[in-house]
N, C-alpha and C positions, 0 to 999 in steps of 0.2 A: 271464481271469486278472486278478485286482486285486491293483494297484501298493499301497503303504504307501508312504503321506506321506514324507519324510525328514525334515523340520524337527520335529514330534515324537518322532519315533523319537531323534533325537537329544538334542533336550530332557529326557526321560525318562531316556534312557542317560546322561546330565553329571550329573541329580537323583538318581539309585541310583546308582551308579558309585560306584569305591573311590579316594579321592583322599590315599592315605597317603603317596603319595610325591612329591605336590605342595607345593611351598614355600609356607609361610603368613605373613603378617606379625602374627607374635603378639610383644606386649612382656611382658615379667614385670611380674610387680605394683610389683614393687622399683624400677621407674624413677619417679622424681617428673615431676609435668607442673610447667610454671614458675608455675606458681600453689601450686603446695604440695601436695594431696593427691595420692596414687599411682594412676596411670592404673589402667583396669579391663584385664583381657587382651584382647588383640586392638587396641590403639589404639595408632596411632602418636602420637608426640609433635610438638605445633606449636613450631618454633620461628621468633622473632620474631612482631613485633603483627599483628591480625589485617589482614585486607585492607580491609574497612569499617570501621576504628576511625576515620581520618579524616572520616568520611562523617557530614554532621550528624545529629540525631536526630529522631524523628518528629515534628512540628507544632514546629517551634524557628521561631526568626528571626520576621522581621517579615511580618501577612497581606496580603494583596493588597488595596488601596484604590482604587476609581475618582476619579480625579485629577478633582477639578469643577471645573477649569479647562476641562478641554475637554468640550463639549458632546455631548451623545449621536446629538440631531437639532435641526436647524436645521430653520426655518421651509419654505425650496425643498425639504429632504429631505422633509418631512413633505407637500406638499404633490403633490409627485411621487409619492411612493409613497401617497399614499391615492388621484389619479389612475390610477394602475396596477391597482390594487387595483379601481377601480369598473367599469376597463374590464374588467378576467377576469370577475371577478360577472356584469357587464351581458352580455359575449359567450359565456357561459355557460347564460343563463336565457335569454335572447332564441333565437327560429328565427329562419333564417336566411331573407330575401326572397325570394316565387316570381316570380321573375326570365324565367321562359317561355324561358330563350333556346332556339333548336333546332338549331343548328349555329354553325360558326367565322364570325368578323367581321374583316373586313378584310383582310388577307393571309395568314391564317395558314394557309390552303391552300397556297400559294404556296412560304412559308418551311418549313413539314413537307416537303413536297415538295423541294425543295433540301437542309436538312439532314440528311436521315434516310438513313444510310448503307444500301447494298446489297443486303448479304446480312445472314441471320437471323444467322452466325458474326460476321460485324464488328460489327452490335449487342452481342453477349455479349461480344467483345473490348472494345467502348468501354465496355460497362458495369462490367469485370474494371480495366480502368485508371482509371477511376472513381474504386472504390474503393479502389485500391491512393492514390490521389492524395488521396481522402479519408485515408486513413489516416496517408499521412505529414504531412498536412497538420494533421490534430489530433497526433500527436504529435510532430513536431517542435519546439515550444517547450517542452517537457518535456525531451526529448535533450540540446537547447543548454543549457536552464539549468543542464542536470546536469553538462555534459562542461566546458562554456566556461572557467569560473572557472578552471580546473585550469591553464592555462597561466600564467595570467596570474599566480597563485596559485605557482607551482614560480619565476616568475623574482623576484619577492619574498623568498619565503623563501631561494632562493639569491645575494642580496645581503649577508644579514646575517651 
């Protein structure tokens, strides 16, 4: 047996459908809008200014100027960042050195061995709080800076 959609069935049925005895908001021509000519039917009349009449107008006011008092880059900025810059290039083009090594050097037998929890389940558990710990740890300074203000912010404005 096949269903029929209802979101078109109904759609269709609003679009053909007899709506003679639905209220309509028609004006006569006979009312003036506050500008002077007579609205067309069907429009309601604005009254009072509109909502952006305050709002300045496209390209107005003064454009944006970089203040040449303050400098763009300083000698140390410049000097760092093309340092930075050589080292990605350079550690990017260069292979990396065959080093030969063939296993762990100095205790890290030892230290694996001591910290490396139990069971396969307590690995997935430390790895699951981990990330939860990673997680709150990147977002937490986003939370604070969003929430913090707000108190400080409510006992201000309830002084004045």
């Amino acid at each position: 047996m096949r269903r029929t959609p209802f979101a078109p069935v109904v759609a269709l049925g609003l679009i053909a459908g007899d709506f003679s005895g639905v209220a309509r908001a028609e004006t006569p021509s006979s009312i003036q809008s506050p500008s002077g000519p007579p609205l067309p039917s069907g429009t309601i009349p604005v009254s009072g200014k509109p909502f952006a009449g305050a709002l300045p107008r496209r390209h107005e006011g003064r454009t944006l100027v970089w203040d040449p008092a303050f400098n763009r880059m300083d000698a140390p900025e410049i000097a760092v960042t093309s340092l930075s810059v050589g080292i990605a290039v350079a550690t990017a083009i260069a292979r990396p050195l065959q080093t030969h090594w063939s296993g762990p050097i100095l205790f890290d037998q030892q230290a694996r061995g001591t910290l490396r929890l139990s069971s396969y389940q307590a690995r997935l558990d430390a790895r699951d709080i981990s990330d939860v710990g990673l997680a709150i740890v990147t977002s937490f300074p986003i939370l604070v800076d969003a929430i913090a203000p707000y108190p400080s912010r409510a006992r201000r404005c309830s002084r004045t």
